[in-house]
C-alpha positions in Angstrom: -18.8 10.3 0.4 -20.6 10.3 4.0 -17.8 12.4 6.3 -18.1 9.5 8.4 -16.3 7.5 6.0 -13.5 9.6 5.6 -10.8 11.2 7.9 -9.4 14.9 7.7 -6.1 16.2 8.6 -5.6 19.7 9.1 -6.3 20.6 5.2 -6.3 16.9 3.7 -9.7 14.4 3.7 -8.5 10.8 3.0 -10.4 7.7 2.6 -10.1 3.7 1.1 -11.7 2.1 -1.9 -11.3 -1.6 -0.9 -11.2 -4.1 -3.7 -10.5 -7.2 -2.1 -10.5 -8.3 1.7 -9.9 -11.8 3.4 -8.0 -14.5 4.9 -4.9 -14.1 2.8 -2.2 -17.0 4.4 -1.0 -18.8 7.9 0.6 -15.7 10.3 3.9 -18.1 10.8 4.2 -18.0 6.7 4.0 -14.4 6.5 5.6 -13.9 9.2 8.3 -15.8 9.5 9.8 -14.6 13.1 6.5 -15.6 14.3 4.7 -19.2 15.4 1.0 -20.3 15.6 1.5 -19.4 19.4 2.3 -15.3 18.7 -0.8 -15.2 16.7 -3.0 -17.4 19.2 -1.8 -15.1 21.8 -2.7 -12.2 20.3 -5.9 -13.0 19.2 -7.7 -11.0 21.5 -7.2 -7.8 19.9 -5.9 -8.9 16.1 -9.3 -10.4 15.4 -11.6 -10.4 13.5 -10.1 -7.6 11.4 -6.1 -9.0 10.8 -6.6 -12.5 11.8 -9.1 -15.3 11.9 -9.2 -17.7 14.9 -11.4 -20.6 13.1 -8.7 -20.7 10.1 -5.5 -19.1 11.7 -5.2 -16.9 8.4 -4.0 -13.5 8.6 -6.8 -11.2 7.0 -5.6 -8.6 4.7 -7.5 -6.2 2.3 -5.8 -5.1 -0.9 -7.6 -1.4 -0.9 -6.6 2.3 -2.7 -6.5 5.1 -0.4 -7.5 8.3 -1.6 -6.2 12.1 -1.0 -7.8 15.3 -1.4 -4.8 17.5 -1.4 -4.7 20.9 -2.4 -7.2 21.0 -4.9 -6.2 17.5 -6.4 -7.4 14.0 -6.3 -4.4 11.7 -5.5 -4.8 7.6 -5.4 -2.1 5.8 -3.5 -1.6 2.3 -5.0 -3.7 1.2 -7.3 -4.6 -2.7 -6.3 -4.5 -5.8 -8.4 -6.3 -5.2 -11.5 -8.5 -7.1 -13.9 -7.6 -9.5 -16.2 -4.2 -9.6 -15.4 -2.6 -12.8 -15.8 -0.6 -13.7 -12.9 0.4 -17.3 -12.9 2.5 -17.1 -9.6 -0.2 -15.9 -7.4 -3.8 -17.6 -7.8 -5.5 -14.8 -5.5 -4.3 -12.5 -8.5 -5.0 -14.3 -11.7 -7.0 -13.3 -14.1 -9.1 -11.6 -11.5 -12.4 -9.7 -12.3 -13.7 -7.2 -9.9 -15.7 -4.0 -9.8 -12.9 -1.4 -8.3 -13.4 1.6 -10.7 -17.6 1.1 -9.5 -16.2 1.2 -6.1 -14.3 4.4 -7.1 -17.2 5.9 -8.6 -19.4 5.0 -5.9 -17.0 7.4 -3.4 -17.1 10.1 -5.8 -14.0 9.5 -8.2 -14.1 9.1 -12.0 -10.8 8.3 -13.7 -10.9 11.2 -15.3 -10.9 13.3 -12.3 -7.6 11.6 -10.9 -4.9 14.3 -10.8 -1.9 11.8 -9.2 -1.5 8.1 -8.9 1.6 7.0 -6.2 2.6 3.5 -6.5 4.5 2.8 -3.4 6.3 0.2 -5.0 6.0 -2.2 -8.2 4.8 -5.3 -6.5 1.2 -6.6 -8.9 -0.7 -6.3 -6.0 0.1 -2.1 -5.8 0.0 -1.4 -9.7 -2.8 -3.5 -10.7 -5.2 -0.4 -11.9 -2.3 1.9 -13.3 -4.4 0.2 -16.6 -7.0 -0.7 -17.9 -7.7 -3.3 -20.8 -9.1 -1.1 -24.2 -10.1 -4.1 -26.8 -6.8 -5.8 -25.8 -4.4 -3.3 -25.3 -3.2 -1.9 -21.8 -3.7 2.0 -21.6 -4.2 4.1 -18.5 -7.2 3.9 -16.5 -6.6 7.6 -15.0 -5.6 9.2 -18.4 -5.0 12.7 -17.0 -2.8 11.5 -13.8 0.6 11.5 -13.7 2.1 8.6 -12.0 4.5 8.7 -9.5 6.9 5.4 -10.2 10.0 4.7 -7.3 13.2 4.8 -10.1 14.6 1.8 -8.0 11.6 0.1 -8.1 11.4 0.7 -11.9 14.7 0.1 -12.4 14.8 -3.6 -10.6 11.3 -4.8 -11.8 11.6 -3.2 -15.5 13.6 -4.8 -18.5 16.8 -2.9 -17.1 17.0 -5.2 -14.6 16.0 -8.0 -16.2 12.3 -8.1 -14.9 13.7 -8.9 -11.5 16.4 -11.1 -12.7 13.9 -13.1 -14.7 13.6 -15.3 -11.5 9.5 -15.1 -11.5 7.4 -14.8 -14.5 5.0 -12.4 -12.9 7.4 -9.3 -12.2 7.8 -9.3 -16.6 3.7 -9.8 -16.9 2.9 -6.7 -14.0 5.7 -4.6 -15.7 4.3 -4.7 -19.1 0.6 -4.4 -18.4 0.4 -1.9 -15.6 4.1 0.1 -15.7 5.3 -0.3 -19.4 2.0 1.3 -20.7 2.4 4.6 -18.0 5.8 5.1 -19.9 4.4 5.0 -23.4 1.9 7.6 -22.4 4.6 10.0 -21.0 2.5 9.8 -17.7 5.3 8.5 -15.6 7.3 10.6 -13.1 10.6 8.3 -11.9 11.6 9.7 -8.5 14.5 8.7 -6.3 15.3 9.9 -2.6 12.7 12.5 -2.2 9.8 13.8 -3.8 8.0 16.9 -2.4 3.8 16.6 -3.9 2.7 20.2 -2.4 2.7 21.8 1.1 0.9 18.9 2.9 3.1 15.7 0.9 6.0 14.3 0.6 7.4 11.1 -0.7 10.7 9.2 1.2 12.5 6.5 0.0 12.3 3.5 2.3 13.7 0.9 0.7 13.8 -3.0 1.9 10.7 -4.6 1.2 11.4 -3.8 -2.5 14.4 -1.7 -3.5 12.7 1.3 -4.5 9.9 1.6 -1.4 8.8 4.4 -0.5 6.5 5.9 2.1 4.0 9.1 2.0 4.3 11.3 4.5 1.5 13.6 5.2 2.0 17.3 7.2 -1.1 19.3 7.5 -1.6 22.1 10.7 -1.3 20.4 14.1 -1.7 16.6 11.8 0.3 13.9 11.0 0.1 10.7 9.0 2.4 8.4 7.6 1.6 5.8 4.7 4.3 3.3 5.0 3.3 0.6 1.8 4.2 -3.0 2.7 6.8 -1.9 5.2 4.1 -3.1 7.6 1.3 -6.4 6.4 0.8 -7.1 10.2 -0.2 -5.2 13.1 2.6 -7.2 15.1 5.2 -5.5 13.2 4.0 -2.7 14.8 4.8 -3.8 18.3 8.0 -5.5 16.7 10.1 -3.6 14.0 12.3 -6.4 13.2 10.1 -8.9 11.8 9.5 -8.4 7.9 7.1 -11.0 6.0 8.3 -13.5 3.5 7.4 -10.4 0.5 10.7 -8.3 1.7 13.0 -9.0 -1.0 15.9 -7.6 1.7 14.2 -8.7 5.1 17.2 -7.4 7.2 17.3 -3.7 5.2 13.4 -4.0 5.3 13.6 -4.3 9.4 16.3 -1.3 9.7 13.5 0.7 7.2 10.9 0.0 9.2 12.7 0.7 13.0 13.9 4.2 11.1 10.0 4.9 10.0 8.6 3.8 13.2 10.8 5.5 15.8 9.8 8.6 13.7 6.3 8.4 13.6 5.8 7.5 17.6 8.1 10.7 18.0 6.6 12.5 15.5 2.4 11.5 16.8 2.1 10.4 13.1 -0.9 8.1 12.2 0.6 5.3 10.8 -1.1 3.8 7.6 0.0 0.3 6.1 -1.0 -0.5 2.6 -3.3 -3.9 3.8 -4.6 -3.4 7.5 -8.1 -4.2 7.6 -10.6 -2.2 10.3 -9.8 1.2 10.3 -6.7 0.5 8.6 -4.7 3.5 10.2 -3.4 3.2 14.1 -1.1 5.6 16.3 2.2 4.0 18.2 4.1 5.0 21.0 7.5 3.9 22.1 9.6 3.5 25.4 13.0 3.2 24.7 13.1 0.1 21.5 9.6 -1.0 23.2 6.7 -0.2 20.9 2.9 -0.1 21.9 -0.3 0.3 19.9 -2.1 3.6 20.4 -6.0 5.0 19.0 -7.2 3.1 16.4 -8.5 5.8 13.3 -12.0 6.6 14.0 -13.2 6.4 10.7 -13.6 3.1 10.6 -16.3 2.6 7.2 -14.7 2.0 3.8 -16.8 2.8 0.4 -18.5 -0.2 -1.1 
């Protein structure tokens, strides 16, 4: 890794392995509180990086950000996968990509992973918990120990009925990329809290799925605060209650995400959403309920 691709806080270096990054879907569909004209007006600032004038498509990037903490390599999410069939979601399905190269390329082997945190079990966050070995899913970081939200595993596992059985997918991502952590006795369940060492913690933030969670890093005078899918959308930034068409509980999802925010303006945390292109981490401020946009990350290069 090139220091200018990564970004150190107090005693923690962090950085992104991006494994896909586009135009994803319309704003107003992801958004639904918002219309062509919120984007349209906003365009000066949300493109290129989050959304493209030509197409009106919100850009995302489905990345894994990495932790050097305390002596231990820590992923947090894990992406899409290969080979995964996912009927439900064509951007998905059956995809073939070159992440673990990626991975490589910044200096991380599989084995070398101490700690994988899945925010939450959507496919597009557990994807690489596996790896396909002549047709059968095992881990892809066999000496990590995977962090797994109980809720989450609870709701999307057979306990709940894959999700209530209501989309084939949530039954496919369970058993290829969740089911095999368990066999392997690499999974940690985890509910409320979670402390990882001095400079980590794990919080419950549940909404978006019901087990979602967000990393909250501590380190000297430095602050950082992953928040998962809480946020797709820099405008949720500026306004809280506004969750995308992927909260299964838009209304908890937009109390969650108020809570988290209100916290990390008062708090100087960077925030970090799971699927922000460009630097992909931004400070907020606050007066009163208003929100505004601060610095921008400065580390602004992702491995390749």
């Amino acid at each position: 890794m090139e220091s200018s691709q990564s970004i150190v806080l107090g005693d923690v270096e962090m950085f992104r392995v991006v494994e896909w990054q586009g135009p994803l879907m319309p704003g107003p569909d992801l958004l639904p509180g918002t219309t062509d004209r919120t984007w349209r007006d906003n365009a000066g600032w949300l493109a290129p990086d989050h959304w493209e004038p030509g197409t009106e498509l919100v850009v995302a990037a489905i990345q894994t950000w990495v932790l050097r903490s305390a002596g231990r390599t820590i992923l947090v999410d894990t992406g899409v996968g290969n080979g995964r069939e996912r009927p439900g979601r064509a951007l998905f399905h059956r995809r073939e990509g070159d992440f673990l190269e990626r991975l490589a390329r910044a200096g991380v082997r599989p084995g070398e992973v101490d700690l994988v945190i899945n925010t939450h079990l959507h496919g597009d966050h557990v994807g690489w918990n596996t790896r396909d070995a002549g047709g059968e899913w095992v881990p892809a970081f066999p000496n990590a120990q995977y962090l797994i939200p109980a809720a989450d595993d609870e709701y999307f596992g057979p306990a709940g009925g894959y999700a209530g059985g209501r989309r084939p997918d949530d039954r496919l991502l369970y058993e290829d990329s969740v089911a095999p952590i368990h066999r392997a006795g690499l999974a940690l369940r985890w509910d409320g809290s979670h402390r990882i060492d001095d400079n980590l913690i794990l919080e419950s933030a549940p909404g978006h799925t019901p087990g979602s969670s967000v990393l909250t890093l501590e380190s000297g005078a430095d602050r950082a605060i992953f928040v998962g899918d809480l946020v797709h959308s820099p405008l949720q930034l500026l306004d809280p209650s506004c969750s995308s068409c992927l909260c299964l509980d838009p209304e908890r999802a937009a109390v969650t995400r108020r809570r988290i925010l209100e916290k990390a303006s008062d708090r100087r945390e960077l925030v970090i959403p799971a699927h922000l292109g460009g630097s992909g981490a931004v400070e907020i401020r606050r007066t009163g309920t208003r929100f505004e946009l601060g610095e921008w990350a400065a580390a602004s290069a992702v491995p390749r």
